[in-house]
N, C-alpha and C positions, 0 to 999 in steps of 0.2 A: 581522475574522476573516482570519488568514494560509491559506491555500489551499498545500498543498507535497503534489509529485505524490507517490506513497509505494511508487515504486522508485527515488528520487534518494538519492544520497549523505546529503544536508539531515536527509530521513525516517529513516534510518536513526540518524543521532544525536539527531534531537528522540526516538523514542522512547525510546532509551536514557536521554533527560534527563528524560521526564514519567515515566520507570520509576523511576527512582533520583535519589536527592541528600540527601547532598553528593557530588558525583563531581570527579576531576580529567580532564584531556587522555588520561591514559595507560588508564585504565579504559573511559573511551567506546572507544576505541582497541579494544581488547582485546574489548568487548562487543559493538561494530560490524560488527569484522572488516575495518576499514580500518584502514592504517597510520596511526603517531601524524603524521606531516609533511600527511598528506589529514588529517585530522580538523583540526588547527592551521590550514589552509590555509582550509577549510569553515569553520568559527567565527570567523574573522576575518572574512568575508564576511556570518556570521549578525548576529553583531556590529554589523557596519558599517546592517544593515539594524532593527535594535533586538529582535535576537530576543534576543539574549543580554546576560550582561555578564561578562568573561574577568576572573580575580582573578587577577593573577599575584604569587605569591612568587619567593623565588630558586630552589627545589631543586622546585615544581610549578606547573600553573594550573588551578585550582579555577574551575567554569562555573556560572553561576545565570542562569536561564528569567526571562526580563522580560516575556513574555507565554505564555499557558494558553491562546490561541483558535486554535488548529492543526486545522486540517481535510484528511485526507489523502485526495487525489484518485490516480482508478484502480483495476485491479483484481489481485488478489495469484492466484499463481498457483492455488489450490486454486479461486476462485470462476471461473478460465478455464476451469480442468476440467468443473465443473459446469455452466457452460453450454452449451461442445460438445456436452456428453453431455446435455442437454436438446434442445436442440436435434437432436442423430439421432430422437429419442425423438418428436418432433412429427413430420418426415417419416415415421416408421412408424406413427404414427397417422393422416395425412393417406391414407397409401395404402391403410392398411386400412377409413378411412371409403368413401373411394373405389370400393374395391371390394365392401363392402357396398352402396353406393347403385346400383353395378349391377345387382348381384341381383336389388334390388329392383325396381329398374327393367324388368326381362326381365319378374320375374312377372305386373307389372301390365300390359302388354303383352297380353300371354296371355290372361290372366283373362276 
């Protein structure tokens, strides 16, 4: 199982590649929102490591997935959100257990 963090450059065109196919250079490109010389640059490298295999003709170069076991590690920004915002959410719980257990605490006191 390949392990690719999934705010890297990498992530960003495996998903493009387990989304779609047949694709060439220029379509990752365009779906990525990287330029075509980074994406070329990036695939040479995937390449070199056996994720891919680069078909080149004359006038494009067509990409095919040599492996399916991509696991994207990290967290994408909407799950950041939600956990900051969890997270306030237990300190105002913690404060109002808090200050319920004082209450309680006075009464029993008393009693």
């Amino acid at each position: 199982m390949v392990q690719v963090n999934a705010r890297s450059p990498e992530a960003k065109i495996l998903k493009v590649l387990l989304d779609r196919y047949p694709i060439d250079t220029r379509e990752v490109a365009e779906r990525s929102g990287l330029t075509i010389r980074e994406v070329e640059r990036i695939l040479r490298g995937m390449e070199g490591r056996g994720w891919v295999l680069l078909e080149r003709l004359p006038d494009r170069t067509f990409i095919r997935l040599r492996r399916f076991d991509f696991t994207f590690l990290g967290r994408e920004e909407t799950q950041r959100k939600a956990v900051k915002h969890k997270g306030r959410d237990r300190k105002k719980d913690m404060v109002k257990r808090k200050l319920l257990k004082d209450e309680h605490d006075d009464e029993m006191m008393y009693a």
